[in-house]
N, C-alpha and C positions, 0 to 999 in steps of 0.2 A: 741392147748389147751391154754386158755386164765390163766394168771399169776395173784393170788389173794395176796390182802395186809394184814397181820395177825399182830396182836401183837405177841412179841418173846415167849411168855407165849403160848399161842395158835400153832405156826409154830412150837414150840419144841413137842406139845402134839401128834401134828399132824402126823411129822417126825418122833416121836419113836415109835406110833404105824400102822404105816405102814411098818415098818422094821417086817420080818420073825421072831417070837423069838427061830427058830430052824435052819435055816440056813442064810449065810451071801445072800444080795443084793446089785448090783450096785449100785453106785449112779447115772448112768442115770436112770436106772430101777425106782428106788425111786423117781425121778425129775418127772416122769409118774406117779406114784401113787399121788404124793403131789399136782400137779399142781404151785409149788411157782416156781417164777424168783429162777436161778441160786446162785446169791449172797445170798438171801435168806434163801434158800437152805442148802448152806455151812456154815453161820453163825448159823443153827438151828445144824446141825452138828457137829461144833466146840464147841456149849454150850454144847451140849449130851456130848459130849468126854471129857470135862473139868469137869461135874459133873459125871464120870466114871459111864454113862449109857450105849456106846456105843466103840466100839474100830472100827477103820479101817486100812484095810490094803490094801495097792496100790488105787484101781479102787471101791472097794466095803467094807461095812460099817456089822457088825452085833450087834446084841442087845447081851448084857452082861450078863451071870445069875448073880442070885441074889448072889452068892456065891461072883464070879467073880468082881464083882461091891462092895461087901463088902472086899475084901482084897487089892482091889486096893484104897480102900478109908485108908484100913489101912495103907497100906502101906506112904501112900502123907500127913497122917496128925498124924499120932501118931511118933515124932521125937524120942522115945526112943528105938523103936524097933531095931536089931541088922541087918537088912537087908533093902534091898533097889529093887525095880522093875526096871530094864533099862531094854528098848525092851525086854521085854518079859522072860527076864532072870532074877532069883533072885540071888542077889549079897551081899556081905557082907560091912554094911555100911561102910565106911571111917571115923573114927575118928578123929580130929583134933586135 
């Protein structure tokens, strides 16, 4: 399969909606569905995950609900809250 050049706008549009929205996919599986180079690929990945669209874990990646994607955004950006997200576990902030 021949490997196409996107803008990151576009390879993200791309990349999240070829993801399952009900169960998780590899990321070789998803590298077949997209057609991007590799690096590509990962970099549309890493934006997903950093705007809490997507979560992955080891080898395969899943789409977020809406729920899911709104608590982890609370979680990263509202600093008054009394708790904190680490791996997956909710934890009681650290006050300094």
């Amino acid at each position: 399969m021949e490997c196409i050049q996107v803008k990151h706008e576009d390879a993200d549009w791309l990349v999240y909606h070829r993801i399952p929205p009900s169960a998780p996919i590899a990321v070789a599986d998803l590298a077949g569905r997209c057609g991007l180079a590799p690096l590509e690929l990962e970099d549309s990945l890493a934006r997903l995950e950093r705007a809490c669209l997507i979560e992955r874990s080891g080898a395969d990646v899943r789409m977020l609900t809406f729920g899911e994607a709104l608590i982890k955004n609370q979680f990263r950006y509202e600093e008054d809250l009394p708790f904190v997200i680490e791996n997956g576990v909710i934890k009681e902030r650290k006050r300094s």
